[in-house]
PDBQT receptor file of N, H, CA, C and O in Angstrom, charges set to zero:
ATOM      1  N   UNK A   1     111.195 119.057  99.280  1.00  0.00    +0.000 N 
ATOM      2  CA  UNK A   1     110.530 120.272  98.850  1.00  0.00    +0.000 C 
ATOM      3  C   UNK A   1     110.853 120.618  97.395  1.00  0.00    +0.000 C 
ATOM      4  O   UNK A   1     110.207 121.572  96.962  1.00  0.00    +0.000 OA
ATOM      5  N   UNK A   2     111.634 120.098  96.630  1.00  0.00    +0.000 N 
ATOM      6  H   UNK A   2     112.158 119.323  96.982  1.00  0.00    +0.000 HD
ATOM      7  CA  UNK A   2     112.151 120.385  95.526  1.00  0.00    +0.000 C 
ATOM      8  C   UNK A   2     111.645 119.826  95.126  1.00  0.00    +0.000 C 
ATOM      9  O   UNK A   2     112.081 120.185  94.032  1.00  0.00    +0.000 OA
ATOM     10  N   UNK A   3     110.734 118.850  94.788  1.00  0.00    +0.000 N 
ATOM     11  H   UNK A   3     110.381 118.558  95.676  1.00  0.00    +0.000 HD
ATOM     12  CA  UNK A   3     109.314 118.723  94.218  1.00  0.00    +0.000 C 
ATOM     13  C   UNK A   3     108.517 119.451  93.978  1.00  0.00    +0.000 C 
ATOM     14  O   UNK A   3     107.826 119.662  92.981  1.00  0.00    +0.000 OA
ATOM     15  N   UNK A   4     108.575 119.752  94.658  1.00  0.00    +0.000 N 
ATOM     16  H   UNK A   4     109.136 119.580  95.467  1.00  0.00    +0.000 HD
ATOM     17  CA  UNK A   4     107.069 121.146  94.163  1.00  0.00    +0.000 C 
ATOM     18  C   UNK A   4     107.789 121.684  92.612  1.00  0.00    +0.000 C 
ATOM     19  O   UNK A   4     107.197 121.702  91.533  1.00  0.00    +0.000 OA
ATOM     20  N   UNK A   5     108.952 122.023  92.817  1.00  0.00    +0.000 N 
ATOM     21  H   UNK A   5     109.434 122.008  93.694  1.00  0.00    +0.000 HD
ATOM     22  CA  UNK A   5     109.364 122.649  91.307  1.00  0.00    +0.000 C 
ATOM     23  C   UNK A   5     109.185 122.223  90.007  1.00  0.00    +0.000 C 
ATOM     24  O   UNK A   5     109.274 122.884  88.972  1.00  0.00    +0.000 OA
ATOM     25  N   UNK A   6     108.792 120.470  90.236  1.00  0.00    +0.000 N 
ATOM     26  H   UNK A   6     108.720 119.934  91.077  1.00  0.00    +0.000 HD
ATOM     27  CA  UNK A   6     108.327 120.002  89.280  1.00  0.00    +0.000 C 
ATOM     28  C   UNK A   6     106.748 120.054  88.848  1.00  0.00    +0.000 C 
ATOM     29  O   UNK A   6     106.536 119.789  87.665  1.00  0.00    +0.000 OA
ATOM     30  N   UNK A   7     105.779 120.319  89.550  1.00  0.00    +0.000 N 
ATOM     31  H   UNK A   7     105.952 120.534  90.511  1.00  0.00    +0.000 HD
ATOM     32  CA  UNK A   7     104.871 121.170  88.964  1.00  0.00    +0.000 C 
ATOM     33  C   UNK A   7     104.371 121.860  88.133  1.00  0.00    +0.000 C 
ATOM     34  O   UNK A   7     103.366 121.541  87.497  1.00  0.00    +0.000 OA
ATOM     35  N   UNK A   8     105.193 123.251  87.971  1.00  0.00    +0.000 N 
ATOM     36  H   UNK A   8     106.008 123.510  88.488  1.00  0.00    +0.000 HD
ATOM     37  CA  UNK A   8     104.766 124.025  86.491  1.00  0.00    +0.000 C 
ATOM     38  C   UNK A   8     105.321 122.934  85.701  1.00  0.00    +0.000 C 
ATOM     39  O   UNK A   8     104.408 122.452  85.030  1.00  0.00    +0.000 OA
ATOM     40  N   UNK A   9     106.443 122.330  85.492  1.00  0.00    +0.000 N 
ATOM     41  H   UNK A   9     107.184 122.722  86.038  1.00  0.00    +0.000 HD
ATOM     42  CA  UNK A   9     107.009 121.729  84.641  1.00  0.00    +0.000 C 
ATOM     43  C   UNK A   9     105.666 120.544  84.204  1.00  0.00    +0.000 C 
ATOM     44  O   UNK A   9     105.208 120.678  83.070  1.00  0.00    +0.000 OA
ATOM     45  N   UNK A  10     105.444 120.127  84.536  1.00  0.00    +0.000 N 
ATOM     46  H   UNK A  10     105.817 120.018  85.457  1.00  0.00    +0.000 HD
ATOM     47  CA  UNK A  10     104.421 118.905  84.540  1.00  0.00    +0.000 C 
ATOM     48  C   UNK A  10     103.072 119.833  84.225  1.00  0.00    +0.000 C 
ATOM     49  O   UNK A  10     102.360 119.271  83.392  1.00  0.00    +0.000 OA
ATOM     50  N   UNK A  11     102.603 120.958  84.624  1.00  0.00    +0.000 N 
ATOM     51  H   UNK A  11     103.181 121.414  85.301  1.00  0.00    +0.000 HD
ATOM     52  CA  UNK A  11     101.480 121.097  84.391  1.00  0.00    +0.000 C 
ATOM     53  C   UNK A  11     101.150 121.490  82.739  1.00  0.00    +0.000 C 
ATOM     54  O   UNK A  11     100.221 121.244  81.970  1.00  0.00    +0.000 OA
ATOM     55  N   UNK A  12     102.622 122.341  82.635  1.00  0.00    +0.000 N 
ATOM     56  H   UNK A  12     103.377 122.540  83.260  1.00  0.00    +0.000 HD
ATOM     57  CA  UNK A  12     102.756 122.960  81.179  1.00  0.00    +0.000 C 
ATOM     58  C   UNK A  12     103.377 121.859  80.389  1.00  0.00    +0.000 C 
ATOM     59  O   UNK A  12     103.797 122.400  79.365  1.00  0.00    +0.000 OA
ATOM     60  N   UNK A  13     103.601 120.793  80.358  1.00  0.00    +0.000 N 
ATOM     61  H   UNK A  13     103.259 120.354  81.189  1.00  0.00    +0.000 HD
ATOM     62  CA  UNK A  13     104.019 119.936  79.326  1.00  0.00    +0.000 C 
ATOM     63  C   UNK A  13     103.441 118.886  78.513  1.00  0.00    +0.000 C 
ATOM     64  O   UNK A  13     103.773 118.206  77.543  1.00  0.00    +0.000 OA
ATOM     65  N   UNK A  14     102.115 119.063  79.544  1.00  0.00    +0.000 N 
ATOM     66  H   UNK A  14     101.845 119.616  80.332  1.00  0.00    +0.000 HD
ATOM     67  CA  UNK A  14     101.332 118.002  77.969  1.00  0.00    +0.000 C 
ATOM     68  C   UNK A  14     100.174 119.143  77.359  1.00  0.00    +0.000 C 
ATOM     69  O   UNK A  14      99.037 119.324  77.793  1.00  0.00    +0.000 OA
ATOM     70  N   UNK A  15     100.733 119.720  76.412  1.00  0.00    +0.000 N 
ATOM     71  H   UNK A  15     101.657 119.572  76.059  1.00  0.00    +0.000 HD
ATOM     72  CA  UNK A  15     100.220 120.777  75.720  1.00  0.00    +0.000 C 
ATOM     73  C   UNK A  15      98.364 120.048  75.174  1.00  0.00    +0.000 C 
ATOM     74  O   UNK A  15      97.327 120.710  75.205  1.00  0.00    +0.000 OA
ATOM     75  N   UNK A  16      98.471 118.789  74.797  1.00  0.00    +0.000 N 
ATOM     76  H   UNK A  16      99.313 118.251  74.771  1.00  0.00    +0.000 HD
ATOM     77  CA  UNK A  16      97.186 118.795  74.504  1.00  0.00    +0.000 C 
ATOM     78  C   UNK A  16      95.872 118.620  75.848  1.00  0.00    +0.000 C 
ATOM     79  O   UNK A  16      94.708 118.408  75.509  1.00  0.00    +0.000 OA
ATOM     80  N   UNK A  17      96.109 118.695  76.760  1.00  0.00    +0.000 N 
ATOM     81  H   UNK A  17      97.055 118.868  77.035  1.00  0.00    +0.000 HD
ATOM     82  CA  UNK A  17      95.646 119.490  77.755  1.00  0.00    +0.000 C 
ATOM     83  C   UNK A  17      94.816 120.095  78.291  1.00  0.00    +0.000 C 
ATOM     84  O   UNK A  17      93.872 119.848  79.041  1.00  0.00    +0.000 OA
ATOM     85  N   UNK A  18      95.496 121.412  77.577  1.00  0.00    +0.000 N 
ATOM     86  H   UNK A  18      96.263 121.612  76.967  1.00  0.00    +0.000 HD
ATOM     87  CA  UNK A  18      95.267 122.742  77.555  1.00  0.00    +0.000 C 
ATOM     88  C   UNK A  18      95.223 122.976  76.604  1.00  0.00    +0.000 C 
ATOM     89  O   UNK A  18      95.254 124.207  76.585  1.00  0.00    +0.000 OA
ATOM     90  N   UNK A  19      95.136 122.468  75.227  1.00  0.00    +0.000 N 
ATOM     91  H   UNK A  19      95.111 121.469  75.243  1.00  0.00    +0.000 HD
ATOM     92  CA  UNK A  19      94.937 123.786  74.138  1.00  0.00    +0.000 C 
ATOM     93  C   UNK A  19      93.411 123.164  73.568  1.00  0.00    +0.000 C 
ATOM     94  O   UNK A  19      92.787 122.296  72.958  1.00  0.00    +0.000 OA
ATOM     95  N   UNK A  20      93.426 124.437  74.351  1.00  0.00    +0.000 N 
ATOM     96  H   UNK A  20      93.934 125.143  74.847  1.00  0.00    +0.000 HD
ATOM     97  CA  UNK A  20      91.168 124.480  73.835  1.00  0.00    +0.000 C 
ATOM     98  C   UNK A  20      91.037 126.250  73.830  1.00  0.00    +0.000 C 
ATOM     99  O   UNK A  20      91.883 127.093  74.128  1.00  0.00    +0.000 OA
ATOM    100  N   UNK A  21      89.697 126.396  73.389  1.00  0.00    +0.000 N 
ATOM    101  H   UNK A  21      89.009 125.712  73.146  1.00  0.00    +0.000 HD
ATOM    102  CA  UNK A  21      89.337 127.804  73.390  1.00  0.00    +0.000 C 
ATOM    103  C   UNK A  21      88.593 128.207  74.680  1.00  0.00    +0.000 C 
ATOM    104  O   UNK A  21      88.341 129.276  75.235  1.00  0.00    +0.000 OA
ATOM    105  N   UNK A  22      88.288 126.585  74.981  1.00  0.00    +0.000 N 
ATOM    106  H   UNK A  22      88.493 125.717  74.530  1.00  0.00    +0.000 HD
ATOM    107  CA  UNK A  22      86.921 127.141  76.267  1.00  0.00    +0.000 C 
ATOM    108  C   UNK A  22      87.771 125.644  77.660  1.00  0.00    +0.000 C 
ATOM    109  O   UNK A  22      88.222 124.509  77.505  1.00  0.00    +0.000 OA
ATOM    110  N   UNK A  23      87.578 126.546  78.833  1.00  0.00    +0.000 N 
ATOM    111  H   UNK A  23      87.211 127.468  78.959  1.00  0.00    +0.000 HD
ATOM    112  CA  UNK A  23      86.512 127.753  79.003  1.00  0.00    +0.000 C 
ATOM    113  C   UNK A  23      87.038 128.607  79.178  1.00  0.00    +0.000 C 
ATOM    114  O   UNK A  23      88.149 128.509  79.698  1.00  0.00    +0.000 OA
ATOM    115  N   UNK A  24      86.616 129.620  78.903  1.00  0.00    +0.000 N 
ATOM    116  H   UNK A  24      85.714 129.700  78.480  1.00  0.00    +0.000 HD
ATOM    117  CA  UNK A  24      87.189 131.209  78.678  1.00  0.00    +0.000 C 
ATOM    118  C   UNK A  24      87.063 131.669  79.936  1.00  0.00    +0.000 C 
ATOM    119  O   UNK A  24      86.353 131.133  80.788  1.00  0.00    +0.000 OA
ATOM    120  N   UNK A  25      87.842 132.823  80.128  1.00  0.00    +0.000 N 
ATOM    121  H   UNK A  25      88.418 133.258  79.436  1.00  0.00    +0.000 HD
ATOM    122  CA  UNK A  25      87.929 133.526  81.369  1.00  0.00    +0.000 C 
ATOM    123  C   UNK A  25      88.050 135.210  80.875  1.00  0.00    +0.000 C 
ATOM    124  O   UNK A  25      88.929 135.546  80.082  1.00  0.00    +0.000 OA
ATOM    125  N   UNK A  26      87.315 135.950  81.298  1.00  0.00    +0.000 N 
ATOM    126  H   UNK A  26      86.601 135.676  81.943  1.00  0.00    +0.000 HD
ATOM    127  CA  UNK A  26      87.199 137.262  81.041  1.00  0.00    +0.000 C 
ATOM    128  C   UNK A  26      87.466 137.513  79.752  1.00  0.00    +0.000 C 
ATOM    129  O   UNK A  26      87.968 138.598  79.460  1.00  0.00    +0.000 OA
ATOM    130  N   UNK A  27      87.134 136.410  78.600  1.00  0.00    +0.000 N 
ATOM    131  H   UNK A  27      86.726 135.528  78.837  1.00  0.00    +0.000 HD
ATOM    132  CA  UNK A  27      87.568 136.459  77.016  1.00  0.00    +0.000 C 
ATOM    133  C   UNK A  27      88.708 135.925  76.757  1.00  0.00    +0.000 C 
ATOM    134  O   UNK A  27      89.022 135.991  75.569  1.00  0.00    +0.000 OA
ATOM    135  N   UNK A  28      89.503 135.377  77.502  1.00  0.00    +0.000 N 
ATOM    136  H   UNK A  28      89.248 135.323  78.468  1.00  0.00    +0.000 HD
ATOM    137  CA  UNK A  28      90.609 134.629  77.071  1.00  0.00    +0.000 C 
ATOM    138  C   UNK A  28      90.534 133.404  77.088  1.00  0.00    +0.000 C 
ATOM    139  O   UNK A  28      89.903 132.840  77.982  1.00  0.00    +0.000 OA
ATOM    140  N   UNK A  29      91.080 132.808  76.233  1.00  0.00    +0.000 N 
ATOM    141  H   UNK A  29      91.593 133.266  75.507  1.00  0.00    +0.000 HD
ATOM    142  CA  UNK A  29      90.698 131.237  75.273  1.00  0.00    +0.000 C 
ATOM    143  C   UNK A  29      91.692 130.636  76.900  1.00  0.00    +0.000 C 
ATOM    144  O   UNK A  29      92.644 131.155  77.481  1.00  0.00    +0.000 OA
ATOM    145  N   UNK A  30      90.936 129.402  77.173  1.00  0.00    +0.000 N 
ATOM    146  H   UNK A  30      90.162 128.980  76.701  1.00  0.00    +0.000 HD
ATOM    147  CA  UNK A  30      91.773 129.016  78.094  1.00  0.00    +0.000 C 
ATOM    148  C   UNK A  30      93.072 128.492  77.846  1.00  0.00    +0.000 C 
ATOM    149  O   UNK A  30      93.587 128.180  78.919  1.00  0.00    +0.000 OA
ATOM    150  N   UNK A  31      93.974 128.220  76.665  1.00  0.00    +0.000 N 
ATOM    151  H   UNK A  31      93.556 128.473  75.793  1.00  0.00    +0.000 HD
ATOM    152  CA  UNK A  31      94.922 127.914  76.222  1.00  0.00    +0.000 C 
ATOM    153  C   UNK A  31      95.749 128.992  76.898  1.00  0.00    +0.000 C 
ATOM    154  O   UNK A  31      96.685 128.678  77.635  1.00  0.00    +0.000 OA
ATOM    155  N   UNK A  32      95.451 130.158  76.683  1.00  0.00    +0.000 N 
ATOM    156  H   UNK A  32      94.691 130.413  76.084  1.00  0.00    +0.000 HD
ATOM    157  CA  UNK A  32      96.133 131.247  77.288  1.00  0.00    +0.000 C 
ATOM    158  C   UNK A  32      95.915 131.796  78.952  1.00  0.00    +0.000 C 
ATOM    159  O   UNK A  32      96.885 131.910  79.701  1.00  0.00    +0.000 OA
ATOM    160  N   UNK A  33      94.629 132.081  79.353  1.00  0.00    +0.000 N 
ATOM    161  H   UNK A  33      93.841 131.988  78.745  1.00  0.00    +0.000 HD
ATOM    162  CA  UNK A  33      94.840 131.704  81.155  1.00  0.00    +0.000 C 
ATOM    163  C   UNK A  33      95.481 130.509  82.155  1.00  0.00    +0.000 C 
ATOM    164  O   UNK A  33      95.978 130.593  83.278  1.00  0.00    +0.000 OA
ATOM    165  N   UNK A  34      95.289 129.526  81.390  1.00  0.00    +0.000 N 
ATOM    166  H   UNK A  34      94.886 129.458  80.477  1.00  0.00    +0.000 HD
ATOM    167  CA  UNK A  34      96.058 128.424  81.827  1.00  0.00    +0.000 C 
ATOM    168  C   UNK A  34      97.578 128.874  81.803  1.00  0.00    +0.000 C 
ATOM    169  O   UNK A  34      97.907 129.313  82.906  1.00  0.00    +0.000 OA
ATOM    170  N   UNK A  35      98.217 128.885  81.220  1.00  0.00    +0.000 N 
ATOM    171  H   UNK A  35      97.950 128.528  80.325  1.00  0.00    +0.000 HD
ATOM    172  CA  UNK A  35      99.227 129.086  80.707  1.00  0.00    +0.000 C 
ATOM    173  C   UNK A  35      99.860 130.907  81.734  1.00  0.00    +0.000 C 
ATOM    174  O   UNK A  35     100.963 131.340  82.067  1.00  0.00    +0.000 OA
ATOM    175  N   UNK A  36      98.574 131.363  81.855  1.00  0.00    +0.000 N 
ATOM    176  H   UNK A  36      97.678 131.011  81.584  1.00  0.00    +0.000 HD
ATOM    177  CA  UNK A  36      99.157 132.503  82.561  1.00  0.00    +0.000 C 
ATOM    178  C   UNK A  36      99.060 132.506  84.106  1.00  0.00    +0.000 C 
ATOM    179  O   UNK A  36      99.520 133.376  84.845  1.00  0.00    +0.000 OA
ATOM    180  N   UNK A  37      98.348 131.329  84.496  1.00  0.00    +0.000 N 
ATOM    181  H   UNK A  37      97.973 130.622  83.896  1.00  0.00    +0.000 HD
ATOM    182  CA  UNK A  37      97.794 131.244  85.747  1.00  0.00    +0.000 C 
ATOM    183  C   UNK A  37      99.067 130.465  86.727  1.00  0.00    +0.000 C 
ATOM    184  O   UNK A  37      99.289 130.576  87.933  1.00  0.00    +0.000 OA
ATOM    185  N   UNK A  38      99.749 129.678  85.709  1.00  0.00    +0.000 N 
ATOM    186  H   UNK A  38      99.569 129.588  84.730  1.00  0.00    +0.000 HD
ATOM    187  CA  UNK A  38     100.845 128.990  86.421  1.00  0.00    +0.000 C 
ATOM    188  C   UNK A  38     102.054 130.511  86.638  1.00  0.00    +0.000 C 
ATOM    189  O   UNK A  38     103.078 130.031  87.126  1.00  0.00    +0.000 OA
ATOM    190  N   UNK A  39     102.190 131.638  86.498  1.00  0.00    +0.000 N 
ATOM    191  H   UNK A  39     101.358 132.028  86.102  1.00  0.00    +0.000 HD
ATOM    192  CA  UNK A  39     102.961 131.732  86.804  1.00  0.00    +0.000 C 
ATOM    193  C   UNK A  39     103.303 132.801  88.046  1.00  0.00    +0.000 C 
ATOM    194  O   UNK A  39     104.438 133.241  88.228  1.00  0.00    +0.000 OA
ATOM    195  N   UNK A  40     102.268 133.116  88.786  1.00  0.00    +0.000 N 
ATOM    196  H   UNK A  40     101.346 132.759  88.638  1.00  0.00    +0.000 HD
ATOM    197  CA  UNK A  40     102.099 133.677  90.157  1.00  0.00    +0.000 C 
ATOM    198  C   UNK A  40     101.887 132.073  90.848  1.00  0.00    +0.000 C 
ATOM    199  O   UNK A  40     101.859 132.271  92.063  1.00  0.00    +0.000 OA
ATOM    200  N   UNK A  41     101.740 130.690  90.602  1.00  0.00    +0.000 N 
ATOM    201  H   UNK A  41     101.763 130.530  89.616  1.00  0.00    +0.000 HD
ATOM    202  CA  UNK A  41     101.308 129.415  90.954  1.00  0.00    +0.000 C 
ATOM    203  C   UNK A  41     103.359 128.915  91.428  1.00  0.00    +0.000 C 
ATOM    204  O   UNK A  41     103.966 128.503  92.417  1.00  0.00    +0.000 OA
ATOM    205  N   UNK A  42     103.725 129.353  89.820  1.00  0.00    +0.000 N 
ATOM    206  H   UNK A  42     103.232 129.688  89.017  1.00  0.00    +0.000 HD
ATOM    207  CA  UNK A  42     105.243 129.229  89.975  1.00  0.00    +0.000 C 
ATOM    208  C   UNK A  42     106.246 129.998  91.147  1.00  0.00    +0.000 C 
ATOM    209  O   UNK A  42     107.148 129.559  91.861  1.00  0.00    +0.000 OA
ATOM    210  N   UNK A  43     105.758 131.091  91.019  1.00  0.00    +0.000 N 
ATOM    211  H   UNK A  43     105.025 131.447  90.439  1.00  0.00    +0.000 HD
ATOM    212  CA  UNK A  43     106.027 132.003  91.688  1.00  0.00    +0.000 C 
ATOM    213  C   UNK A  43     106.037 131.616  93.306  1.00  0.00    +0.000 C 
ATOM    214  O   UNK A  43     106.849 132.136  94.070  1.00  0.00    +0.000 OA
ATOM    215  N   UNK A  44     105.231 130.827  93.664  1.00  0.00    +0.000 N 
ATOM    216  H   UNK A  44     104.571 130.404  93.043  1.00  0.00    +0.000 HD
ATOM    217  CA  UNK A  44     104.374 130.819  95.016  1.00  0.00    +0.000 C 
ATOM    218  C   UNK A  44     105.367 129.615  95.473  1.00  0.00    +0.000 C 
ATOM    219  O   UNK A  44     106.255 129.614  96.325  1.00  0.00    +0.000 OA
ATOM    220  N   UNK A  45     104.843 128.457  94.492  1.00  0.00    +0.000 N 
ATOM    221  H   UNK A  45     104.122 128.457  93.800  1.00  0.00    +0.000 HD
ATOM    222  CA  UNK A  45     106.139 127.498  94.758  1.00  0.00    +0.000 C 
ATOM    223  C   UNK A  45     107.333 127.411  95.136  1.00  0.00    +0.000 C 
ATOM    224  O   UNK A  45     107.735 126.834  96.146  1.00  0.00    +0.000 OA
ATOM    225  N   UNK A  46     108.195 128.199  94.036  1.00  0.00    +0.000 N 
ATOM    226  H   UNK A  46     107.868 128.668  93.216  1.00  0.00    +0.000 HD
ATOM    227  CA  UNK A  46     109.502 128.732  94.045  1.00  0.00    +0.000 C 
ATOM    228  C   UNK A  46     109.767 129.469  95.430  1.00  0.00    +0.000 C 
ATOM    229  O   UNK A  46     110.874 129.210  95.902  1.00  0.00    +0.000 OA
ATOM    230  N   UNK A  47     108.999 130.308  96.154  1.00  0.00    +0.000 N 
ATOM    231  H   UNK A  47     108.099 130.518  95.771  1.00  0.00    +0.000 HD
ATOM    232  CA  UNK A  47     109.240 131.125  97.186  1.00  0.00    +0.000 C 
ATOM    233  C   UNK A  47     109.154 129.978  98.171  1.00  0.00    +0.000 C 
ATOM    234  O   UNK A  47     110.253 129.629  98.603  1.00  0.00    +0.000 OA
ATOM    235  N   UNK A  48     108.037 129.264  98.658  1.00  0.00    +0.000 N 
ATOM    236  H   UNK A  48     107.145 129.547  98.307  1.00  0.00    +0.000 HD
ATOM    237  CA  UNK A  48     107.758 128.115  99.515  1.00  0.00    +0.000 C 
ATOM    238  C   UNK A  48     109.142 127.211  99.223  1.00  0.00    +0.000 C 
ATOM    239  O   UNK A  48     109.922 127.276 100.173  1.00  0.00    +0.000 OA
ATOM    240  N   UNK A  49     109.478 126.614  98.419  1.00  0.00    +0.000 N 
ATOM    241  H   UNK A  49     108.844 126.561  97.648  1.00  0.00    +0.000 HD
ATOM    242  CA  UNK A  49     110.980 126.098  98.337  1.00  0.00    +0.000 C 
ATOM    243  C   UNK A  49     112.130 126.722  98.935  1.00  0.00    +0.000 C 
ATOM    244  O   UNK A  49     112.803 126.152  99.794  1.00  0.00    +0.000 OA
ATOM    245  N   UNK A  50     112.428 128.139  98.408  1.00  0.00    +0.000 N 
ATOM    246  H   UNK A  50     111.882 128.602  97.710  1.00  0.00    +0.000 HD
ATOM    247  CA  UNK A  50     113.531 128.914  99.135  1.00  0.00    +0.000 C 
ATOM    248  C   UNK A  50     113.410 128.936 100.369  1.00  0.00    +0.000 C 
ATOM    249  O   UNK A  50     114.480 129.052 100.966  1.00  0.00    +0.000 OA
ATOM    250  N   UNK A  51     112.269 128.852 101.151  1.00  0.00    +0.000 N 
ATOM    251  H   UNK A  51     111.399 128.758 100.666  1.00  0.00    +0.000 HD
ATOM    252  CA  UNK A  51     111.994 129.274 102.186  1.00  0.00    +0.000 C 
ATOM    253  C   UNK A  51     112.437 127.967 103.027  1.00  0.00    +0.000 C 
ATOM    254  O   UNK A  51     113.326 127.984 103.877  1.00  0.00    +0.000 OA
ATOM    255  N   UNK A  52     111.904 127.166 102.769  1.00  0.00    +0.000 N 
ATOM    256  H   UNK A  52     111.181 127.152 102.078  1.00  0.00    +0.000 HD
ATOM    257  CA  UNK A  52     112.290 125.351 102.968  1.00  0.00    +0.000 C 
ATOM    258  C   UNK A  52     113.739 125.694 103.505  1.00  0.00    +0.000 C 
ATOM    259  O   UNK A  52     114.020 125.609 104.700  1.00  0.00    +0.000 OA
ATOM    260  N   UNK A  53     114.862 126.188 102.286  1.00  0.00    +0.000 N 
ATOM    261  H   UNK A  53     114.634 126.258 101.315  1.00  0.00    +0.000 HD
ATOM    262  CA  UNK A  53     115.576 126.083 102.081  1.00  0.00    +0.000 C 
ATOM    263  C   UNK A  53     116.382 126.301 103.165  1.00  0.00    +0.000 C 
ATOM    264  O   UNK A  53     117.169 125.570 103.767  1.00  0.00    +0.000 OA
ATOM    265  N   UNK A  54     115.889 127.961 103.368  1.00  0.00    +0.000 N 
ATOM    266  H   UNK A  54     115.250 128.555 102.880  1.00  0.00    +0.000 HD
ATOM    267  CA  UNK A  54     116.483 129.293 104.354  1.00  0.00    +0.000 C 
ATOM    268  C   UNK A  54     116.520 128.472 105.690  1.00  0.00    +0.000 C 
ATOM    269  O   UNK A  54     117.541 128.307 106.357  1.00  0.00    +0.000 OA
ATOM    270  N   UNK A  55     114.970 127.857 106.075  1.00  0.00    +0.000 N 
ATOM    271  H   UNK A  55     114.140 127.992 105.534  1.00  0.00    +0.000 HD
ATOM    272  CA  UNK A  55     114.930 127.225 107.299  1.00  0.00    +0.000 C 
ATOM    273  C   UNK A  55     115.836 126.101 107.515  1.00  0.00    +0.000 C 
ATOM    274  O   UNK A  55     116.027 125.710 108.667  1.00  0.00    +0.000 OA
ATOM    275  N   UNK A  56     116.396 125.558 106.551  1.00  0.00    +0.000 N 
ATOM    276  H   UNK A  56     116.241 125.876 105.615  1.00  0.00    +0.000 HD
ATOM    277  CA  UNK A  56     116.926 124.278 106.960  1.00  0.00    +0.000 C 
ATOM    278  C   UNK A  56     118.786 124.631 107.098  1.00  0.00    +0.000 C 
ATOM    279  O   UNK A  56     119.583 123.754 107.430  1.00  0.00    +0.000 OA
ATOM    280  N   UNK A  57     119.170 125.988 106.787  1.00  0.00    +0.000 N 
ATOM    281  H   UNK A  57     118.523 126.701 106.517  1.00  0.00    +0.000 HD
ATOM    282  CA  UNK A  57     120.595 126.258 106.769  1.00  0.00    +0.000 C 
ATOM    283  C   UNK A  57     120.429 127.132 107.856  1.00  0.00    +0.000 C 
ATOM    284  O   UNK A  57     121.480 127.404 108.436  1.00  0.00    +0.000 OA
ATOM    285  N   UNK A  58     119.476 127.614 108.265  1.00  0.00    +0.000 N 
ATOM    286  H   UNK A  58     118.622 127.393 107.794  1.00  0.00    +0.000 HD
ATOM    287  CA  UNK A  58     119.216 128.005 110.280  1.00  0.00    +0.000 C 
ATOM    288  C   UNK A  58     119.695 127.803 111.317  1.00  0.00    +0.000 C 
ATOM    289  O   UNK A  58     120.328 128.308 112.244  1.00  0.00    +0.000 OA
ATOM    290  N   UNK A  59     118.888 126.242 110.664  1.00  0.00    +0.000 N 
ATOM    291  H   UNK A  59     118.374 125.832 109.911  1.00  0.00    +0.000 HD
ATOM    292  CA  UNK A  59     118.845 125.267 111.505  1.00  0.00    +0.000 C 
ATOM    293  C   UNK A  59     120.579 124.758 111.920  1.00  0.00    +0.000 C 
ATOM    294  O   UNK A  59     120.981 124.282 112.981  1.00  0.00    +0.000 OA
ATOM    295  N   UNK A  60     121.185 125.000 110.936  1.00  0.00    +0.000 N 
ATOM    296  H   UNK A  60     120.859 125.387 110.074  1.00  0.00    +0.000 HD
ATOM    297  CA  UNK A  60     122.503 124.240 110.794  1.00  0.00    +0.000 C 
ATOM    298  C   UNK A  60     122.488 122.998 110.005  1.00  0.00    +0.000 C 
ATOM    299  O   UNK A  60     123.260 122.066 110.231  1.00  0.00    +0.000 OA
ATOM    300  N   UNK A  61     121.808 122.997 109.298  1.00  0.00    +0.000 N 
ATOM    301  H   UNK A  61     121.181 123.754 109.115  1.00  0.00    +0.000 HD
ATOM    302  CA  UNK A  61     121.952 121.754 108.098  1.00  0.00    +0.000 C 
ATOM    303  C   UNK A  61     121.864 122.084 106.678  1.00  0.00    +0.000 C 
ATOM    304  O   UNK A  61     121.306 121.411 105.811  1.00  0.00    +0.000 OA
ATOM    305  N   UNK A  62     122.556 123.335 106.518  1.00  0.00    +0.000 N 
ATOM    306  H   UNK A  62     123.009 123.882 107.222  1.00  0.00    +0.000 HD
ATOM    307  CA  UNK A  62     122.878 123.726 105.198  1.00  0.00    +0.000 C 
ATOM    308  C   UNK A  62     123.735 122.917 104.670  1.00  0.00    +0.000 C 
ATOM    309  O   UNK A  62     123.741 121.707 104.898  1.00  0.00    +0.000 OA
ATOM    310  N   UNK A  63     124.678 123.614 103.784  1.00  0.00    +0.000 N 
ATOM    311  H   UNK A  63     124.673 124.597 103.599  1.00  0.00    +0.000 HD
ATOM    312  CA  UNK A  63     125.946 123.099 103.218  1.00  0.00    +0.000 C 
ATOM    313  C   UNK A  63     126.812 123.865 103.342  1.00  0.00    +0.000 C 
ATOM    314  O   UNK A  63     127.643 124.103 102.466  1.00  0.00    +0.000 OA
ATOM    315  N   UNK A  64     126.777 124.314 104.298  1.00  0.00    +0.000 N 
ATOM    316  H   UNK A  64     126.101 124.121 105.009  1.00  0.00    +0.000 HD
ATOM    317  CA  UNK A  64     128.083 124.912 105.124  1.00  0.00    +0.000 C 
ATOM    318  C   UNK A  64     128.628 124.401 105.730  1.00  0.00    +0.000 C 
ATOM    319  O   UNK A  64     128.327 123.663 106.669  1.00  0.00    +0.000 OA
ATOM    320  N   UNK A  65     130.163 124.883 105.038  1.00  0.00    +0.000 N 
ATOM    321  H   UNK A  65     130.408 125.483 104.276  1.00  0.00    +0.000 HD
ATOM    322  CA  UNK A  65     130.987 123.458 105.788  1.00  0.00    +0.000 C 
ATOM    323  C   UNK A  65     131.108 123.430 107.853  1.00  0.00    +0.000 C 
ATOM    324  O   UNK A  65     131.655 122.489 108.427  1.00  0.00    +0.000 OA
TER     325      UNK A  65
């Protein structure tokens, strides 16, 4: 599941990409919705991971000793 975290990382790192003006979204150059869209995307991820997480130290296969 800690994959997924690599995602934003990968989506935001090849800048040429994303840097265009179009297509626009409610007037914003897509350089900038892109860029803003990953981070409720991040957000979503990050929670789905913890959650992974929570379930699997439940279970008894945390890292508790």
């Amino acid at each position: 599941m800690w994959v997924l975290l690599l995602l934003p990382f990968i989506g935001l790192l090849w800048v040429p990409f994303y840097n265009s003006a179009t297509p626009a979204l409610l007037g914003f150059p897509f350089f900038y919705w892109y860029q803003l869209a990953w981070v409720p995307i991040t957000a979503l991820l990050t929670w789905i991971v913890y959650l992974s997480g929570e379930h699997g130290r439940r279970a008894g296969h945390g890292d508790e000793p």
